[in-house]
C-alpha positions as CSV (number, residue, x, y, z in Angstrom):
1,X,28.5,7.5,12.2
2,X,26.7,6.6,15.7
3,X,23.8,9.0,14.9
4,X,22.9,7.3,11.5
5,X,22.5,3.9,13.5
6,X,18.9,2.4,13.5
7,X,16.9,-0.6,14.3
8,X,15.4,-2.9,12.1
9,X,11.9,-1.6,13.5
10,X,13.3,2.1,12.7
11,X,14.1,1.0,9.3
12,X,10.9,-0.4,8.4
13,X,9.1,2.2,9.8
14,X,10.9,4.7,7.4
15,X,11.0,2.3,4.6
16,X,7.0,2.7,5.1
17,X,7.3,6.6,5.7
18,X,9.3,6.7,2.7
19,X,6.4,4.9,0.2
20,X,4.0,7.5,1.2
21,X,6.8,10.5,0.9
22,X,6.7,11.4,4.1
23,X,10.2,10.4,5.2
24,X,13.0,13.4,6.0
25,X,16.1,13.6,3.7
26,X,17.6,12.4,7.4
27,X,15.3,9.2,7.8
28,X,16.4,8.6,4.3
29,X,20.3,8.8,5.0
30,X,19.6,6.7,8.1
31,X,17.6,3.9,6.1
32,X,20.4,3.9,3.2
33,X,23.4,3.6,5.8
34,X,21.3,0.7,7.4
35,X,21.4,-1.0,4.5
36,X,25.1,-1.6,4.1
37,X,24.8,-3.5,7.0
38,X,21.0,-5.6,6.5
39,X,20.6,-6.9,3.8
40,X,17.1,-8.4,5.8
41,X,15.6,-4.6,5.8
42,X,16.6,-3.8,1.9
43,X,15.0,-7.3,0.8
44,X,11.8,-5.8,2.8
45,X,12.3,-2.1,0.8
46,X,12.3,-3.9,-2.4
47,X,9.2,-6.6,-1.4
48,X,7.4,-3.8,0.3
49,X,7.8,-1.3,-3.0
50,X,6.8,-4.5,-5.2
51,X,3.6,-5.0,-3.7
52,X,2.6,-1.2,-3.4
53,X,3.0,-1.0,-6.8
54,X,1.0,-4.2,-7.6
55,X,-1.7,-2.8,-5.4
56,X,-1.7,0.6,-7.4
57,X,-2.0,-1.1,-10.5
58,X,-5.1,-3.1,-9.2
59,X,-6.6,0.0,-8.0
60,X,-6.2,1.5,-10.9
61,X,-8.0,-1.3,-12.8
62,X,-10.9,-1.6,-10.6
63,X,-11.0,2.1,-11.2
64,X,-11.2,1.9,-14.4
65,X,-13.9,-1.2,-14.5
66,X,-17.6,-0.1,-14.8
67,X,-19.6,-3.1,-13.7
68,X,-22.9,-1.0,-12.3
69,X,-26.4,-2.8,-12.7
70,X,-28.2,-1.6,-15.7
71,X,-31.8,0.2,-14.6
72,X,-33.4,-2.9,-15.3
73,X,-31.4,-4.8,-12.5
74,X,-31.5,-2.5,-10.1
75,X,-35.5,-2.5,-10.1
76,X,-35.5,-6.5,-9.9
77,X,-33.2,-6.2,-7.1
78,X,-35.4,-3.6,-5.1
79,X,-38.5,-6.2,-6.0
80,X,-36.5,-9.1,-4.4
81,X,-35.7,-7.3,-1.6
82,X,-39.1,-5.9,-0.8
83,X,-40.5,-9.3,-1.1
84,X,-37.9,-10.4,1.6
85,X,-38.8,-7.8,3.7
86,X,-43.1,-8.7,3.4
């Protein structure tokens, strides 16, 4: 069971690999036996795929938003601007 020891630095490192699926069935055995013994690290796994997930979601809606300047705007803006620049 020696060589299914990590650190805490190891764990969050492949709690972070893991996220982004680029974690190895191993790294993932080694994360899951860590957590039987910190509970410090799994608390992190759960906050860490909390906010990914809340960031999705808000990337999503700002995907979804269209808030371009109409024509119009976008001319009244280029006038401002080239009477900043004269």
């Amino acid at each position: 069971m020696a060589k299914f020891k990590i650190s805490c630095d190891e764990a969050t490192t492949i709690c972070d690999k893991s996220q982004y699926g680029e974690a190895t069935l191993l790294e993932k055995i080694k994360l899951n036996y860590h957590f039987l013994f910190c509970k410090i690290c799994l608390k992190y796994t759960d906050q860490n795929t909390k906010m990914s997930q809340i960031f999705k979601m808000k990337a999503f809606d700002c995907n979804k938003a269209n808030d371009c300047l109409s024509t119009e705007d976008k001319e009244d803006l280029k006038k401002q601007l080239q009477e900043l620049e004269a």
